[in-house]
C-alpha positions as CSV (number, residue, x, y, z in Angstrom):
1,X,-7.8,10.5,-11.8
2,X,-5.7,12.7,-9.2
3,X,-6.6,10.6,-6.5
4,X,-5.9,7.3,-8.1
5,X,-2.2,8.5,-9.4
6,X,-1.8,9.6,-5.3
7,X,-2.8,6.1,-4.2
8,X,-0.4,4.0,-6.7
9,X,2.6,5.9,-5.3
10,X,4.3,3.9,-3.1
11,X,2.7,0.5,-4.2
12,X,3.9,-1.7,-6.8
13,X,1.3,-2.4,-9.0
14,X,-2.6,-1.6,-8.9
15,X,-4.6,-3.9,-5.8
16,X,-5.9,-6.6,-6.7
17,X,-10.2,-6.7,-6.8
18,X,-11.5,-6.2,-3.0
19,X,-8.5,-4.9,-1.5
20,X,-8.4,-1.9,-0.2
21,X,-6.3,1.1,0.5
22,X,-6.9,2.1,4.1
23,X,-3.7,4.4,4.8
24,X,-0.3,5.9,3.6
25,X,2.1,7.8,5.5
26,X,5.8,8.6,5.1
27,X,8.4,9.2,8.4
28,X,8.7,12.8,8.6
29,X,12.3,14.3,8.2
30,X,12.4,16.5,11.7
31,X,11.5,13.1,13.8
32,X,14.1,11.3,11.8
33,X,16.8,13.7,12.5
34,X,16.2,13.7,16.2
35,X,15.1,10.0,17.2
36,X,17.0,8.1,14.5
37,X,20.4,10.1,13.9
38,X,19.7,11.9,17.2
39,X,21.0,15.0,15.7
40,X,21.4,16.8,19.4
41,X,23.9,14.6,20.7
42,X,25.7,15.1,17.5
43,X,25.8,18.7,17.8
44,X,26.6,18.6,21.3
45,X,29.6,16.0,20.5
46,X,30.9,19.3,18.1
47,X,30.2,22.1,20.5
48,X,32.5,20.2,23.1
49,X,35.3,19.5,20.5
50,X,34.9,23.0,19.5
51,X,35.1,24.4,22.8
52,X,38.0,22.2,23.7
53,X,39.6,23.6,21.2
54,X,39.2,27.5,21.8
55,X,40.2,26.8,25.5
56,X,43.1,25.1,24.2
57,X,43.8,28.1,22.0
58,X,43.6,30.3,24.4
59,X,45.6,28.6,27.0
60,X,48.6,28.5,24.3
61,X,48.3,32.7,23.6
62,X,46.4,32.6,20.6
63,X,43.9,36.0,20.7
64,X,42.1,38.1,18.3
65,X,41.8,37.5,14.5
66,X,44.0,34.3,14.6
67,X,41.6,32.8,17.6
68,X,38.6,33.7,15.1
69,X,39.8,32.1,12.4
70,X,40.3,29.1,14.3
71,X,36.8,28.8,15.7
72,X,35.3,29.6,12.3
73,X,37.2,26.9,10.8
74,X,36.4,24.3,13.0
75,X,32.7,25.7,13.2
76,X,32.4,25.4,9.5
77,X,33.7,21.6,10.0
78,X,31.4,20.8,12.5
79,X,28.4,21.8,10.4
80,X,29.1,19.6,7.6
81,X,27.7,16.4,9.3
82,X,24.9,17.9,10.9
83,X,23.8,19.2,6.9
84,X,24.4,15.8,6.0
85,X,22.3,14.1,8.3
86,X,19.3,17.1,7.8
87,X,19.7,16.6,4.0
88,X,19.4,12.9,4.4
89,X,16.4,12.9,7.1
90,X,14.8,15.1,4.3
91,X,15.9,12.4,1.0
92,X,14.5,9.8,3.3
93,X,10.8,11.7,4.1
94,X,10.7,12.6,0.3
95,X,11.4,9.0,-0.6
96,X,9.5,6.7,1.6
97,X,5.6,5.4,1.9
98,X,4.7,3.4,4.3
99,X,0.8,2.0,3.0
100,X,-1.7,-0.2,4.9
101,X,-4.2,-2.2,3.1
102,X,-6.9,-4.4,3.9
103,X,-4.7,-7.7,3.5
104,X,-1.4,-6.4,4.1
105,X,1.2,-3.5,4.6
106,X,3.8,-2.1,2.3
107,X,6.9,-0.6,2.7
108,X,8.4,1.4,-0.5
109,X,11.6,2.6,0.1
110,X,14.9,4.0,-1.7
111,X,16.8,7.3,-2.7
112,X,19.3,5.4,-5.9
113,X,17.3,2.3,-5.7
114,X,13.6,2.3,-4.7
115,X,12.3,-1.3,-3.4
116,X,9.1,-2.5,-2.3
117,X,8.5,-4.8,0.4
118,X,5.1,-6.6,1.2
119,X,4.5,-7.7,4.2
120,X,0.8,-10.0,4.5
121,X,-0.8,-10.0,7.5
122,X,-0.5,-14.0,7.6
123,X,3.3,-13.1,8.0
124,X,3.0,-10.5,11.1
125,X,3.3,-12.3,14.1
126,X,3.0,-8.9,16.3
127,X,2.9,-5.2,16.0
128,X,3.7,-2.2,18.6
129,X,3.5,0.9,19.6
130,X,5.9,3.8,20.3
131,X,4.8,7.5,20.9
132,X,7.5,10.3,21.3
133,X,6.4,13.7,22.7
134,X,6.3,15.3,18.8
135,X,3.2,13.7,18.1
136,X,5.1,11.3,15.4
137,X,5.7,7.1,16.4
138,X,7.3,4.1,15.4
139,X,5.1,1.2,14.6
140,X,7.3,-2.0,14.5
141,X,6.1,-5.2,12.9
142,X,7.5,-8.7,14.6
143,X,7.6,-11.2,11.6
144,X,7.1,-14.9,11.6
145,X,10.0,-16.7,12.4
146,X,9.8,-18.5,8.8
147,X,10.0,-15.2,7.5
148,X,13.1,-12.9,7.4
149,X,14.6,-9.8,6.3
150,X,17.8,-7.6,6.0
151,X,18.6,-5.5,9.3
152,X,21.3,-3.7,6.7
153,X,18.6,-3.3,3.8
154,X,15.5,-2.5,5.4
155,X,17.6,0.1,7.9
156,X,16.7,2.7,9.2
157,X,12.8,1.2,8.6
158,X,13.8,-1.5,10.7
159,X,13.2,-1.6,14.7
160,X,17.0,-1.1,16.6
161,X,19.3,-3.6,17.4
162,X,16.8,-7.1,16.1
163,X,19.6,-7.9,13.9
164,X,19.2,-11.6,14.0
165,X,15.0,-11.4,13.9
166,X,14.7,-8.0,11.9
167,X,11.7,-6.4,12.2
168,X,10.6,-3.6,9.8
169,X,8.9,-0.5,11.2
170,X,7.2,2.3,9.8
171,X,9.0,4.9,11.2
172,X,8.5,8.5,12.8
173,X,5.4,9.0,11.5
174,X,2.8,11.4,12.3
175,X,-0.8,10.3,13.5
176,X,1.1,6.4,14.7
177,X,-2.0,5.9,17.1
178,X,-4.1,6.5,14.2
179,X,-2.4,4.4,11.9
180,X,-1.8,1.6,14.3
181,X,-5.7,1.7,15.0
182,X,-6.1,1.3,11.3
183,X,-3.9,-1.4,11.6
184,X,-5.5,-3.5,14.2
185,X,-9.1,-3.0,12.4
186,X,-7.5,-4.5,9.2
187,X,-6.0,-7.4,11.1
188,X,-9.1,-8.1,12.8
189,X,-11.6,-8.0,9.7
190,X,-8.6,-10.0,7.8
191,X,-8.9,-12.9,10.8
192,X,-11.8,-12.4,11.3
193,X,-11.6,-11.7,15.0
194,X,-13.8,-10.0,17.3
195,X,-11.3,-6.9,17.7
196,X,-8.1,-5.8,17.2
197,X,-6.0,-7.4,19.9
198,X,-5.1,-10.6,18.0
199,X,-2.8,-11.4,15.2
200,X,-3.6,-14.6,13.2
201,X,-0.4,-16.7,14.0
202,X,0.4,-18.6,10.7
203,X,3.7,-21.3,10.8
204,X,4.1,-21.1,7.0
205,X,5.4,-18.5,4.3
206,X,3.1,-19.1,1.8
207,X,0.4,-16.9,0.4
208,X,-1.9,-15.5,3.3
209,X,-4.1,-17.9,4.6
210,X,-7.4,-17.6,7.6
211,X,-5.6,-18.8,10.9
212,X,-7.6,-21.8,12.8
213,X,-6.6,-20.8,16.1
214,X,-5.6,-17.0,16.7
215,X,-3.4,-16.5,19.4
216,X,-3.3,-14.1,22.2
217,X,-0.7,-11.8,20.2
218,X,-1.9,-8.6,18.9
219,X,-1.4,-4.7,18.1
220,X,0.0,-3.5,21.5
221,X,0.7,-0.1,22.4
222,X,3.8,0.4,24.3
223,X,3.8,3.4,27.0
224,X,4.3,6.6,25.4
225,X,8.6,7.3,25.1
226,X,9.2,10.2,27.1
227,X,11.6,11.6,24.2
């Protein structure tokens, strides 16, 4: 029973008969903070200002207590977005499951308003792979060109900058070659294709279908980011 109320979270209703659960994941909150709201160059933006501002301080005669208080003030400012954006990385973790099945993948997301997105295999034109030196990795999923999403509402568990031709990713997880592995075995057995280096190309947005003619497009894994 424990085990079946684990696998319903982050899915919107039970599977349907022969489907199968083969995966869930969820980005993790340290990866977000550093690859998606690149928290460093925040910090380092702040440490700048603030030492601008000490120098400048000190340049105009202001010493002991009164320099103090200055810094302190303008420390205590510069941690308030970097809380927010630890706070938030951690919301996002605590509120997000990425799940692979054996017909297609989901993507359950939401802090105020949780949605659900399902994404059939017969609607993935392409998927990737991007490692980062934490162990955790971006999977990004190209859609059909028939089939299109929000850059604004799927964000941040949408791939950077593909505004016009969004493509969702599960994002900053941990064990990504795994996953993607996973992936590429569901694709294959879902095609029916010899391995896992091609994606059924479908033209249409209707309910899955068996491609006639699988092209050469598949899971491909992308040189590890040296992040």
């Amino acid at each position: 029973m424990r085990a079946a109320r684990l696998q319903s979270r982050g899915l919107p209703q039970r599977l349907p008969e022969g489907e199968r659960l083969l995966w869930q994941g969820a980005p993790r909150a340290r990866a977000l903070m550093f690859q998606v709201f690149h928290i460093r160059a925040v910090a380092a933006y702040f440490a700048v200002i603030l030492a601008w501002s000490a120098a400048s301080a000190i340049w105009s005669g202001v010493h002991g207590h009164a320099l103090a208080m200055s810094v302190l003030h303008r420390l205590l400012f510069a941690m308030v977005p970097l809380v927010l954006i630890t706070v938030y990385a951690w919301a996002i973790e605590r509120s997000t499951v990425y799940s692979i099945t054996s017909r297609r993948v989901v993507i359950s997301f939401g802090l105020a308003l949780p949605m659900n997105f399902n994404i059939p295999f017969s609607r993935i034109e392409q998927a990737g792979l991007r490692l980062y030196r934490d162990g955790t990795g971006d999977i990004p999923l190209r859609l059909t060109e028939a089939n299109k999403m929000s850059y604004l509402v799927m964000w941040p568990h949408a791939r950077p900058w593909r505004m016009a031709r969004t493509e969702p990713m599960l994002r900053c997880i941990a064990g990504a070659q795994e996953a993607s592995g996973i992936l590429a075995a569901a694709f294959a057995k879902d095609a029916g294709l010899a391995d896992g280096h091609d994606l059924p190309h479908t033209a249409n947005q209707g309910a899955p279908a068996r491609p006639r003619q699988p092209t050469q497009r598949g899971v491909q894994a992308a040189h590890p980011a040296v992040a």
